[in-house]
Z-matrix of the N, CA and C atoms (Angstrom, degrees):
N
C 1 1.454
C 2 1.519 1 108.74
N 3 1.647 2 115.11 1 125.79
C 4 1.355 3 103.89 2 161.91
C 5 1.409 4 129.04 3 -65.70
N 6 1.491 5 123.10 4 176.07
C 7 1.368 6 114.83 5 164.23
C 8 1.832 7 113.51 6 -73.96
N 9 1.357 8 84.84 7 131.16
C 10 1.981 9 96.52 8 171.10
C 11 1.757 10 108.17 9 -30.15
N 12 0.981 11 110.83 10 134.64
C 13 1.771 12 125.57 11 158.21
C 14 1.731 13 105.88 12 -94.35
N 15 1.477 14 111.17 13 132.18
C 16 1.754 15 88.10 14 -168.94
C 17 1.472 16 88.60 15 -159.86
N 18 1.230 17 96.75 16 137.53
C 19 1.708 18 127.34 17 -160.97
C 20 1.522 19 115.62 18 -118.62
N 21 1.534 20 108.20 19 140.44
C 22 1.912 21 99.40 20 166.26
C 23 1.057 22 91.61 21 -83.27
N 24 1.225 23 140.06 22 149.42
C 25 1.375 24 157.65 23 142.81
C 26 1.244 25 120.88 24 -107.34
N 27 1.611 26 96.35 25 90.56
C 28 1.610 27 98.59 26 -161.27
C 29 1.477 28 115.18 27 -77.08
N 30 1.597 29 113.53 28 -27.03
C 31 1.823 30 107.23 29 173.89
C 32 1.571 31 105.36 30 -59.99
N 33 1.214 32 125.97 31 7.70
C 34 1.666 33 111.53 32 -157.23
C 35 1.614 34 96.00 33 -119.50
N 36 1.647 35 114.36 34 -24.76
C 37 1.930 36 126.47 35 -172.25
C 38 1.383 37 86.80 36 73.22
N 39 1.479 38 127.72 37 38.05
C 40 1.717 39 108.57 38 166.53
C 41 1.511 40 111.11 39 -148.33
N 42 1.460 41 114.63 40 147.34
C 43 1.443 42 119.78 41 151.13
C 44 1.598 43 112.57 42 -70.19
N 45 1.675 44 109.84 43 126.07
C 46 1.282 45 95.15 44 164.64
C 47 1.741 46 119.78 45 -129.34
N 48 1.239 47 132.32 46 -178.35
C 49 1.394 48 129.93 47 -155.42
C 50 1.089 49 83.72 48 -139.51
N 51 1.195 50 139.63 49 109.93
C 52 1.747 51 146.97 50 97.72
C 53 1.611 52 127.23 51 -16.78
N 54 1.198 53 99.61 52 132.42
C 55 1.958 54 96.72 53 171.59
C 56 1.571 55 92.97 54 -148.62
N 57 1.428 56 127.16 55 130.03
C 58 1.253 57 146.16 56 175.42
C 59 1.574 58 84.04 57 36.38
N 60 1.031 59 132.74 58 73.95
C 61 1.634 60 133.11 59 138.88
C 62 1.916 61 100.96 60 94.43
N 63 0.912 62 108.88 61 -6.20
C 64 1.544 63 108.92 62 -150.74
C 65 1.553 64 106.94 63 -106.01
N 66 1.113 65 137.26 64 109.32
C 67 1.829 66 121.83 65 -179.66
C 68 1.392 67 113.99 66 -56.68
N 69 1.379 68 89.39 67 128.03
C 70 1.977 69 97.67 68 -159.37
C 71 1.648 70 98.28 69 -93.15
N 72 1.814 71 122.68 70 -27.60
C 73 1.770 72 141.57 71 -150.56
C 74 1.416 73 103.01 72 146.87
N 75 1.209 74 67.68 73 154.85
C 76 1.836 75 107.73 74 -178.59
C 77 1.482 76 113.37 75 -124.48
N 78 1.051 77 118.57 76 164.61
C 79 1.784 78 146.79 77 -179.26
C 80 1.569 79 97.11 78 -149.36
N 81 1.477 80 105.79 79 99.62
C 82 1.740 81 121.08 80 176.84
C 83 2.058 82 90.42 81 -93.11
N 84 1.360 83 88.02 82 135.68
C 85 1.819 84 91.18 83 157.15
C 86 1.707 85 94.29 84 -160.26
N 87 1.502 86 86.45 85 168.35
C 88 1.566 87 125.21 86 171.26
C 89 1.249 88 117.80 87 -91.34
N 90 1.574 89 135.90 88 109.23
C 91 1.492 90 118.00 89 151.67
C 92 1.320 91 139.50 90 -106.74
N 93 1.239 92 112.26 91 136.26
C 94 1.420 93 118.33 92 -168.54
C 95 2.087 94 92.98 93 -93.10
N 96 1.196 95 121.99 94 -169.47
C 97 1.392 96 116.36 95 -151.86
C 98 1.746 97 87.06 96 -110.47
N 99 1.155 98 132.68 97 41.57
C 100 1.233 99 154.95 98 -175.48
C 101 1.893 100 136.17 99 166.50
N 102 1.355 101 90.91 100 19.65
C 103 1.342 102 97.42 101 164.31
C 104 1.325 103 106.15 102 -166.73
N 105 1.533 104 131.94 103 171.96
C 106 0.991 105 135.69 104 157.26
C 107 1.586 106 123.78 105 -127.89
N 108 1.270 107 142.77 106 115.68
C 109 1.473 108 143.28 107 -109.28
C 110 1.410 109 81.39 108 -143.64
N 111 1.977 110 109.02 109 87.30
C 112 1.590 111 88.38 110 153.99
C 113 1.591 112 143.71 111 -66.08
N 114 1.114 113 128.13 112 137.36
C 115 1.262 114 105.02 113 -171.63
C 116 2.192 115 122.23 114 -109.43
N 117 1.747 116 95.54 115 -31.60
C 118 1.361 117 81.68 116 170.43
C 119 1.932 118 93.26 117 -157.21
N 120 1.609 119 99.09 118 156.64
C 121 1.536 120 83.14 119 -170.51
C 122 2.317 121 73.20 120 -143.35
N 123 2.188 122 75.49 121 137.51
C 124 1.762 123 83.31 122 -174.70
C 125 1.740 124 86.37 123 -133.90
N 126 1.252 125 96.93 124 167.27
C 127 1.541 126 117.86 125 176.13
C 128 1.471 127 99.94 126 -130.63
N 129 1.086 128 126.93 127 159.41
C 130 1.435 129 157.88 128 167.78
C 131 1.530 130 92.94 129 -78.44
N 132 1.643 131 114.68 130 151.52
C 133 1.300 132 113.60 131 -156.77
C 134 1.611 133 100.53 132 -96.08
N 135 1.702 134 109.98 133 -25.03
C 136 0.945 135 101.53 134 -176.01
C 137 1.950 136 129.53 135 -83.28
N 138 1.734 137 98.98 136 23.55
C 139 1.286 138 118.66 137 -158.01
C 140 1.656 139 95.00 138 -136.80
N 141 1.485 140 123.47 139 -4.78
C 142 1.493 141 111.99 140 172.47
C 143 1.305 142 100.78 141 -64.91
N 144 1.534 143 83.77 142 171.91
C 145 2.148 144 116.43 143 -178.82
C 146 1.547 145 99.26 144 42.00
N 147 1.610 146 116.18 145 27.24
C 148 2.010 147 94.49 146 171.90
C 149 1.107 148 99.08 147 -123.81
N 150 1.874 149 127.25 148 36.72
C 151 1.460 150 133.84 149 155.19
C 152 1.870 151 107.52 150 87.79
N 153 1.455 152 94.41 151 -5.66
C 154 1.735 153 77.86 152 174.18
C 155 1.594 154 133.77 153 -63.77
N 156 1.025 155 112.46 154 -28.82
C 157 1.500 156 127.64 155 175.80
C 158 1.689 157 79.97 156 -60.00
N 159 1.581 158 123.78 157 -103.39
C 160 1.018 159 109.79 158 -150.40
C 161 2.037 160 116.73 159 -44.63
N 162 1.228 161 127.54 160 -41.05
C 163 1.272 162 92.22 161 179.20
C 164 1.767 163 118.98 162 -71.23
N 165 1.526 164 123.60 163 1.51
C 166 1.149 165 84.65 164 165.02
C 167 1.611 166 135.62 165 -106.97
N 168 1.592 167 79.64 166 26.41
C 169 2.127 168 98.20 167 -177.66
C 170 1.645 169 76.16 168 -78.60
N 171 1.624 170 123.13 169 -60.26
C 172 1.583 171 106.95 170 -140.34
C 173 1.393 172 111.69 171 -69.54
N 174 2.158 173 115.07 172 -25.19
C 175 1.335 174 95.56 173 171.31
C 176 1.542 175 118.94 174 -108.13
N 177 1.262 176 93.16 175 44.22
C 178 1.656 177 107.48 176 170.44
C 179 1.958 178 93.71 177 -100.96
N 180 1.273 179 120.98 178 -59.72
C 181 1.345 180 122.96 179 161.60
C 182 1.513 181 142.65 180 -36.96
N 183 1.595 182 93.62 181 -38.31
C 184 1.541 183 86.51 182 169.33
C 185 1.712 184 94.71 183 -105.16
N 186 1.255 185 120.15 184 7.06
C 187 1.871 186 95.14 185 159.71
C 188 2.022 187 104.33 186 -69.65
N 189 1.377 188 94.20 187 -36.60
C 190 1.701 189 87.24 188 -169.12
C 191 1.452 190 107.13 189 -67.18
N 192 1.483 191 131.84 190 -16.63
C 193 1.167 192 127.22 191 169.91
C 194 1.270 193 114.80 192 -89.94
N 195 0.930 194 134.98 193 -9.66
C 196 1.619 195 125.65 194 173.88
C 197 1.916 196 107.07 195 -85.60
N 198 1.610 197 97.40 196 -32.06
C 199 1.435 198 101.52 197 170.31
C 200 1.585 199 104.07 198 -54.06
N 201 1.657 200 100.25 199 -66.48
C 202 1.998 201 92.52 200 -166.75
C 203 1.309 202 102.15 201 94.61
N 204 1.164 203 144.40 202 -3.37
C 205 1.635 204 127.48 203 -152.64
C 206 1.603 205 90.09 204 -112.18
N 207 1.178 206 137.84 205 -50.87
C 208 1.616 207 132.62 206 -132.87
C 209 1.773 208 83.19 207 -148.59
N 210 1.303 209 113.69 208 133.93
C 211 1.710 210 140.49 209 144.59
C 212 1.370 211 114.23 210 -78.82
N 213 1.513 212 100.78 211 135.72
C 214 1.594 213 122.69 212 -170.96
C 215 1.612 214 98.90 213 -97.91
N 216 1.494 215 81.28 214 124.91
C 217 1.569 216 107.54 215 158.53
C 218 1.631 217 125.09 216 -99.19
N 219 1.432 218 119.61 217 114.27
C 220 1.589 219 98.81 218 -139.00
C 221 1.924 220 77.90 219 -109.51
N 222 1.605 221 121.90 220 118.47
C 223 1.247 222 119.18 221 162.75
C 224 1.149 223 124.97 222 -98.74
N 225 1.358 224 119.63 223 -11.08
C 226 1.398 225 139.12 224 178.61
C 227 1.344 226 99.95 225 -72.17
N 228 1.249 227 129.07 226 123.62
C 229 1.253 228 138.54 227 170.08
C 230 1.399 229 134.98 228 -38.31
N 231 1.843 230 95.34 229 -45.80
C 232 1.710 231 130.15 230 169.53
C 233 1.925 232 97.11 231 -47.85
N 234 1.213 233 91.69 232 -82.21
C 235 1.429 234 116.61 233 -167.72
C 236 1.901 235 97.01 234 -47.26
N 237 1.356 236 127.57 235 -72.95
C 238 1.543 237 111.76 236 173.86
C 239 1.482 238 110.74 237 -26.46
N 240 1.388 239 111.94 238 -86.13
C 241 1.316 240 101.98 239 -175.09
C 242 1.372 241 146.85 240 -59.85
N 243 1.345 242 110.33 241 -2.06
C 244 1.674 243 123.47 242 157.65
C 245 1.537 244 109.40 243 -80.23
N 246 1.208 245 116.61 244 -11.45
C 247 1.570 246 118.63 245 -178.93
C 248 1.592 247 111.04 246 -97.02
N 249 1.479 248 117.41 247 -16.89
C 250 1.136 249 155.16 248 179.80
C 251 1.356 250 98.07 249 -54.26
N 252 1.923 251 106.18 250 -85.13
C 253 1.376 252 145.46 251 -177.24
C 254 1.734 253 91.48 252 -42.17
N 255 1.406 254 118.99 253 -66.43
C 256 1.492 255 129.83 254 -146.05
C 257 1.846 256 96.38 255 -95.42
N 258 1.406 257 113.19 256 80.74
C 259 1.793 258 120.97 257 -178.79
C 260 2.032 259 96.22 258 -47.78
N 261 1.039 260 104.91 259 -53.38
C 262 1.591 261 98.32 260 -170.39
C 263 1.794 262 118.03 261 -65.83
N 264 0.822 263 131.80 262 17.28
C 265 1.417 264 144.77 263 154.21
C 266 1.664 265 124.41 264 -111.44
N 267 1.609 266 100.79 265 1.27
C 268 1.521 267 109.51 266 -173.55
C 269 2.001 268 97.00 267 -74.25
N 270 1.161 269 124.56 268 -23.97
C 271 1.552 270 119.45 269 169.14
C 272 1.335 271 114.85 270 -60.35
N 273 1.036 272 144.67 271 -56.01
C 274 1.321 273 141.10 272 160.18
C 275 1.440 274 123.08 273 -31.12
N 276 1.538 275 105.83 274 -10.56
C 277 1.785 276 98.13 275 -178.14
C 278 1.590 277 96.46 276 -96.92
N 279 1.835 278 98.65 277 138.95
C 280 1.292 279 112.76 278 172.65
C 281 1.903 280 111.74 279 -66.53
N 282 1.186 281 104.46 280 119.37
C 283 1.422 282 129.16 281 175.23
C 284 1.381 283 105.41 282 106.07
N 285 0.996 284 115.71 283 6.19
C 286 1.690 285 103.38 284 -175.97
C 287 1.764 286 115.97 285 -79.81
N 288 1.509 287 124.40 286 148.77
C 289 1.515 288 110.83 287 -167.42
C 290 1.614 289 100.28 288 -61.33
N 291 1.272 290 114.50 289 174.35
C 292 1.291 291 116.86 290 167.30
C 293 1.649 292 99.60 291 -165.53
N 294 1.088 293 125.46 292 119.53
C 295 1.461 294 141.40 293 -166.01
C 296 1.642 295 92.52 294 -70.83
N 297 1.843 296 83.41 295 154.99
C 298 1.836 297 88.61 296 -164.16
C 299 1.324 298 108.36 297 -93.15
N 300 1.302 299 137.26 298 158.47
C 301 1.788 300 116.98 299 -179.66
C 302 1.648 301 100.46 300 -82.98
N 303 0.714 302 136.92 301 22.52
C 304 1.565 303 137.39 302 166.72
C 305 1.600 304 100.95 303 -96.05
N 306 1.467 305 108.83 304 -55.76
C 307 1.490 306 89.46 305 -176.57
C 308 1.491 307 110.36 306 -123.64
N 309 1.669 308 145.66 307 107.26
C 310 1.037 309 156.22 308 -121.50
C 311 1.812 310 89.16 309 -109.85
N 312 1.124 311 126.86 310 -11.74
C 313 1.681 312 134.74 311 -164.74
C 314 1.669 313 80.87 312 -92.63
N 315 1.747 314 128.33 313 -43.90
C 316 1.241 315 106.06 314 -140.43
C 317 1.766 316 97.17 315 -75.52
């Protein structure tokens, strides 16, 4: 199996993962004009346990960080708990603390 090719596809509200031509999963979300609300992330059966789900949470994540605009609200179960697993994407979740640049202690 190659590695997934994986796209926002924004007419569709989804990240999706390609492998040799074929849709391997998706990451469906909602955005509001300050967040982006995953909602469900599936794989094709013949593409479980070969890491596609997780790469397309992580480059579904750093697309929302290179954007900068909107914090992820992760409802999808997949997506929480890969954000869970992965501490350095835990800033991107809407409500999470995030220390102020005035005071680096808070």
């Amino acid at each position: 199996m190659s590695d997934p090719t994986i796209a926002n596809v924004v007419e569709s509200s989804r990240y999706e993962a390609h492998v040799d031509g074929a849709l391997a999963g998706f990451a469906e979300y909602q955005l509001t004009d300050h967040l982006i609300i995953f909602t469900h992330t599936e794989v094709e059966t013949k593409f479980e346990g070969k890491g596609v789900a997780s790469a397309i949470a992580r480059f579904a994540l750093d697309d929302v960080r290179a954007d900068g605009c909107r914090e992820v609200l992760p409802l999808c179960p997949f997506i929480k708990g890969w954000i869970a697993r992965h501490a350095e994407y835990r800033d991107l979740v809407y409500g999470e603390h995030r220390p102020s640049s005035s005071n680096p202690d808070d």
